[in-house]
C-alpha positions in Angstrom: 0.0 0.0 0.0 1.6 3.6 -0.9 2.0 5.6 2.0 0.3 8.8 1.2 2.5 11.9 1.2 1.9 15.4 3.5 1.4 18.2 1.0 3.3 21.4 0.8 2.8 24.0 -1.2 4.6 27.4 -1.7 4.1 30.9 -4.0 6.2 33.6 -5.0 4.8 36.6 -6.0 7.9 38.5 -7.3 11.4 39.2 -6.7 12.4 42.9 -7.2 13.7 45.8 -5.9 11.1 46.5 -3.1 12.0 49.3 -1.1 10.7 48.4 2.6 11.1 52.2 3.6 8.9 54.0 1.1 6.3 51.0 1.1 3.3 51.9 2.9 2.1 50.4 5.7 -1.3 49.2 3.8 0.4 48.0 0.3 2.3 46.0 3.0 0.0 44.2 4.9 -2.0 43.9 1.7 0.5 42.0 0.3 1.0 39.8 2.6 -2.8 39.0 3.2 -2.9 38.5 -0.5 -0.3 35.7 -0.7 -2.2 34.2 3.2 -5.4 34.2 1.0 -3.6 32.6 -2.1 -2.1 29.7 0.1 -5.3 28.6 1.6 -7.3 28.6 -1.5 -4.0 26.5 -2.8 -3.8 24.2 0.2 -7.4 23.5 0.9 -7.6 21.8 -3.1 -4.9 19.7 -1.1 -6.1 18.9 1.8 -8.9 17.0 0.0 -7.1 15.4 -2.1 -6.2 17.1 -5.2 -4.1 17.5 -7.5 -0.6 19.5 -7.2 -1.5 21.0 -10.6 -5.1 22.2 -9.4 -3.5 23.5 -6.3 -0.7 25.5 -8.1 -3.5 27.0 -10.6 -5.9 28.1 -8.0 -3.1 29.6 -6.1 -1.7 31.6 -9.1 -5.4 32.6 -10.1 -6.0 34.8 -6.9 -2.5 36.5 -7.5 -3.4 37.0 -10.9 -6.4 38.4 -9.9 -4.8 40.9 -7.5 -3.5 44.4 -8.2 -0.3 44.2 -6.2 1.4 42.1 -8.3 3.2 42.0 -11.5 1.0 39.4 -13.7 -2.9 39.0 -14.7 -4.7 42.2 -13.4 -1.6 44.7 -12.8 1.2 43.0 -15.1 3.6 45.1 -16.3 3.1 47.0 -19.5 5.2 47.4 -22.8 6.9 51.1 -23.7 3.7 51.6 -25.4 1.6 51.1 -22.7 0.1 47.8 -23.4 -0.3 44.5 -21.9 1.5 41.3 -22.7 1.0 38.6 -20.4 3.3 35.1 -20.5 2.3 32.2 -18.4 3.5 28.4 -17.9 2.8 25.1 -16.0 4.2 21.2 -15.5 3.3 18.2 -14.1 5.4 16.3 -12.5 4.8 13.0 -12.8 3.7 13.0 -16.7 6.3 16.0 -17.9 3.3 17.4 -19.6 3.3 21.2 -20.2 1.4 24.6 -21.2 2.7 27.4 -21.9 1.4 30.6 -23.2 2.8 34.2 -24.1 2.1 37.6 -25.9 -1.7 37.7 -25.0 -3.7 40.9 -23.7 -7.3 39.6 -23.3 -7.3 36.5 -21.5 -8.4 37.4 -17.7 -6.1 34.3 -16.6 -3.0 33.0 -18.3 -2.2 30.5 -16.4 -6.0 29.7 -16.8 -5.4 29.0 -20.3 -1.5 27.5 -19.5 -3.8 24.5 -17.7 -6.1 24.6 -20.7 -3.0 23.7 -23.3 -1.2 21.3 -20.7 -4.7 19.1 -21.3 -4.1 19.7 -25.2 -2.3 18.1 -28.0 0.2 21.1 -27.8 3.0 22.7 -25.6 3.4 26.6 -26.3 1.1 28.6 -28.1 1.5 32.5 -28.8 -0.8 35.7 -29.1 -3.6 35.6 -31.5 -3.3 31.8 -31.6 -3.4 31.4 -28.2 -6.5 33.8 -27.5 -8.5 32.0 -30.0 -7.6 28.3 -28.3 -9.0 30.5 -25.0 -12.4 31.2 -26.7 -13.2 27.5 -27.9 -12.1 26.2 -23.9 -14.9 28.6 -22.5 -12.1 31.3 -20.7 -12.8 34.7 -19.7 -11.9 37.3 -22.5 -11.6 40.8 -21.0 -10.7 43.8 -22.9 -7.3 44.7 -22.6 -8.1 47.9 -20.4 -8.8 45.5 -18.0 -5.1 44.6 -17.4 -3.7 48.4 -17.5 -4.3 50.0 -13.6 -3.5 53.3 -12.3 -0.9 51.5 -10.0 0.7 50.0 -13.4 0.3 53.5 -15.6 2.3 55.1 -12.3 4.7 52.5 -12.8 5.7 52.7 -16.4 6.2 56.3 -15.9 8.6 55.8 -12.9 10.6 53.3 -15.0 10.5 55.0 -18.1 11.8 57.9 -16.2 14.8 56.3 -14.6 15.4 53.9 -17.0 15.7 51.1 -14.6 14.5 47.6 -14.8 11.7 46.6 -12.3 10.9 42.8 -12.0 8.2 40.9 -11.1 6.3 37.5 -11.5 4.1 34.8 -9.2 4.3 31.4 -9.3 3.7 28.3 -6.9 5.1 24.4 -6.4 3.2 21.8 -5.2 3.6 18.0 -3.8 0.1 16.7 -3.6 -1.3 13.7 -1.3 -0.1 11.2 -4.6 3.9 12.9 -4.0 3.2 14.5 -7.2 5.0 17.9 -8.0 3.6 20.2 -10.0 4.9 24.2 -10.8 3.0 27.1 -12.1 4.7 30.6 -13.5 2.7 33.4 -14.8 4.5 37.5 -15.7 3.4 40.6 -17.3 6.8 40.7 -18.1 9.5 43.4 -17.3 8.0 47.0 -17.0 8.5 49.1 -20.1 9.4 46.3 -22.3 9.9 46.2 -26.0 6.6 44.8 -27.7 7.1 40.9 -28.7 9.5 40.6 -26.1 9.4 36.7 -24.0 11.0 36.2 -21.0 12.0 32.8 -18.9 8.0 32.6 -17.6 6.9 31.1 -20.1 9.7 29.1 -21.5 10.0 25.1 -19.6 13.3 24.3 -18.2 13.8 28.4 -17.6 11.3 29.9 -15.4 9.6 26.5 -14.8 10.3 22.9 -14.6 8.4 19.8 -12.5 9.8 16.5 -12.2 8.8 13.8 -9.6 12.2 12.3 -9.6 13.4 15.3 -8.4 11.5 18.2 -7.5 9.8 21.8 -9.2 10.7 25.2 -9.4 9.0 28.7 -10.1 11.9 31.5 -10.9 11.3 35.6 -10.7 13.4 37.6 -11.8 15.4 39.2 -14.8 14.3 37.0 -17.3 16.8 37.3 -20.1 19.3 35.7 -17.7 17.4 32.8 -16.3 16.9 31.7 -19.7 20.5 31.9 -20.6 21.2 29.5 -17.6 17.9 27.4 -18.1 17.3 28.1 -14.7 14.8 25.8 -13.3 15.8 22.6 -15.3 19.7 23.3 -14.0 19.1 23.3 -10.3 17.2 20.1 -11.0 19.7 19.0 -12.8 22.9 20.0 -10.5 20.7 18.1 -8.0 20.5 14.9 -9.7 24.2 14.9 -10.9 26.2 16.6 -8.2 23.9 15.7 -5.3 23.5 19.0 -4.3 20.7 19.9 -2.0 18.1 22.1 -3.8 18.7 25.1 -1.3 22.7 24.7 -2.4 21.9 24.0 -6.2 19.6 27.1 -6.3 22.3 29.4 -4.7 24.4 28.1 -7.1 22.1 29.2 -10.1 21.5 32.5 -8.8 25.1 33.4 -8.0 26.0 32.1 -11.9 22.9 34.7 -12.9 24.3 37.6 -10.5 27.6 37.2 -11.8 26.5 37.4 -15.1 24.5 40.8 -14.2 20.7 39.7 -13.3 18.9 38.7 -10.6 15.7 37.6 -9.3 14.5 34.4 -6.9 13.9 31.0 -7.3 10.9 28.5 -4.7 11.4 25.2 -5.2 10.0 21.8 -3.7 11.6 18.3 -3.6 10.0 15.0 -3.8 10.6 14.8 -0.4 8.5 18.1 0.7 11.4 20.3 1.2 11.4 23.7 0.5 13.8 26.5 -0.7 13.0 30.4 -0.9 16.4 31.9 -2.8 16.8 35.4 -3.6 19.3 38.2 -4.7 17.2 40.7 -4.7 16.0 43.7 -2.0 13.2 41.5 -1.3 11.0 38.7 -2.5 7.5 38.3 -1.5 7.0 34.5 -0.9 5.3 32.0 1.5 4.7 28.7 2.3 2.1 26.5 4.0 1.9 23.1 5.1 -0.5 21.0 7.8 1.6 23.2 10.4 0.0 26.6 8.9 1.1 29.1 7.1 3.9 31.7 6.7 4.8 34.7 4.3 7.4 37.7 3.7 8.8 39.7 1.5 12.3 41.1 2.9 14.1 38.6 5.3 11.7 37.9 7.8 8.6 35.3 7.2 5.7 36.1 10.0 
């Protein structure tokens, strides 16, 4: 008889240069309660029994749906001003994947990520993709939907100091069945150039699930995690120089930092553990397991 496994499940919602001086009081605790809410909706699918992809979906779908944080709703926004949203998910124990990117009217992404995972495809892109959307019965907003005050303030403060601000959500999941499953979703980097595709989207970069070994979720400066292939190379440093994933994902980051980006990295093992990496100001992420839950964004987790 298998011996069932004790879920975990954990979220990022973005590494990035958060400044915990001028944050406000409110933005903070409403960040936080956002990523509390996100983990319960996420855990409670595992607690009775489903599946690590359902979890990781659900979880991603409340940040999504949440202004405070760069994908869905509030994602970041092209030099013209426009929405381009990237999304990706994996399952563990099959390898399957869906990926999406360069799409402006889907309410979800990683909605429709779930939707091509369950299709005869991997990766499908913009006009494509949002006609896929229609004929699986997802929400098509108007792309106005996706531009907030809170984003418009943004671009202006990165067009004005030309600076890079980063972003991204994403969860990992072991469910009851010790299956892994990881789930990525990004408006991209603020002020981007139009037709530009980060790691988000992109398996083995900013998202990789394997129940051998374990998943990951990255955040970050994109064009760098792809360069490394991120999330399949901790994996992969795991299985080949035994590493521990906590070790193997410092090790990833410290390659990306030394070659001029950074960002985070959560990542779960088949065995339930649990790594939180980033080199970064902060990075808002949490965890939650039958013990409760717990969530920051700078060093301390309350």
């Amino acid at each position: 008889m298998k011996t069932q496994t004790i879920p975990r499940l954990a979220l990022h919602g973005g590494a990035g240069n958060f400044d915990k001086i001028t944050m406000s009081n409110e933005e903070y605790s409403q960040r936080l309660l956002t990523m509390r809410e996100a983990l319960s909706i996420g855990y409670t699918i595992l607690e009775e029994g489903g599946t690590a992809i359902d979890s990781t979906v659900a979880t991603v779908v409340h940040l999504e749906n949440s202004e405070y944080f760069n994908a869905g709703k509030s994602g970041a926004l092209t030099w013209g001003g426009l929405p381009e949203l990237d999304a990706s998910i994996m399952e563990g124990a099959t390898l399957n994947a869906g990926c999406v990117s360069n799409i402006a009217t889907v309410k979800n992404p990683i909605l429709l990520a779930k939707e091509i995972l369950q299709s005869e495809h991997i990766f499908l892109t913009g006009s494509g993709a949002v006609e896929f959307a229609k004929e699986r019965g997802l929400e098509i907003v108007d792309p106005l939907y996706f531009i907030t005050d809170s984003s418009i303030a943004e671009l202006q403060r990165v067009k004005k100091a030309q600076k890079v601000i980063l972003g991204t959500v994403g969860a990992v999941a072991i469910d009851c069945n010790g299956n892994l499953a990881s789930a990525t979703s990004t408006g991209g980097i603020m002020n981007k150039r139009p037709g530009r595709v980060g790691d988000t989207p992109v398996i083995g970069s900013g998202t990789y699930a394997d129940n051998t070994l374990g998943a990951i979720s990255a955040t970050g400066y994109g064009e760098y995690f792809l360069r490394t292939v991120a999330a399949y190379s901790i994996l992969s440093r795991m299985k080949y120089l035994n590493e521990s994933l906590e070790q193997s994902a410092n090790e990833i980051l410290q390659q990306i930092k030394e070659m001029g980006g950074s960002g985070g990295i959560i990542g779960i093992t088949n065995k339930g553990e649990i790594a939180l990496p980033y080199n970064t100001p902060g990075m808002q992420r949490g965890i939650i397991d039958k013990n409760g839950s717990t969530v920051g964004i700078f060093d301390e987790m309350e």
